[in-house]
Each structure stands twice: as structure tokens, then as C-alpha cells.
Steps between C-alpha positions, in 0.01 A plus 500: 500500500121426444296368752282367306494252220287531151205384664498726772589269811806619704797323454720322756845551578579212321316579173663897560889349510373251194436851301818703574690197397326470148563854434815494598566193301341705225702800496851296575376348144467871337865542550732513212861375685374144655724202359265290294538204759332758753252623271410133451472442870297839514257378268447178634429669801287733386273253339453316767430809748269591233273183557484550817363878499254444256363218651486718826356758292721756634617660139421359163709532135622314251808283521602591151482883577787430726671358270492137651 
């Protein structure tokens, strides 16, 4: 987990757990056996835990190169 964020100021616990649950969110949506309700939900997610980190600056990509 980095311990810092793309500007180089440490993170917080907080801003950590935020992270691990983005790329989590991220990899449950590389998966090829999720029920398209729960890819849905995924995605939704996703997006919205995307916001969050890049406003943070803690990682930066494009939405549409996760396929959201």
C-alpha cells in the first residue's frame, strides 16, 4: 500500500482503506463469472470510488480504460 499519494504527501488511514477498496472494486470488475446485476453494482461502485481517489490524488486513470 503506498504511503504516499501522487503529490507526494503521506496518506491517512482513511485515504489508504479508500485505495484498497478501489482496486479491489477494480479487479472484482476484471472477472469473467459475475452475474450482470453484480457487474452493474461493481461498476457503479467503481465509478464512484474512482471520484473519490482522483480527487485525493492517490492514483489517476481513465474511467473508460476500466471499462466503466
Amino acid at each position: 500500500m503506498p504511503t504516499t499519494d501522487l503529490l507526494g504527501r503521506s496518506t491517512t488511514p482513511v485515504e489508504d482503506e479508500l485505495l484498497e477498496l478501489y482496486r479491489r472494486s477494480k479487479a472484482l470488475l476484471e472477472r469473467d463469472d459475475l452475474p450482470p446485476c453484480a457487474r452493474a453494482g461493481v461498476r457503479a461502485a467503481t465509478i464512484g470510488l474512482w471520484n473519490v481517489v482522483n480527487d485525493l490524488a492517490l492514483e489517476h486513470e481513465q474511467l473508460l480504460d476500466l471499462g466503466a
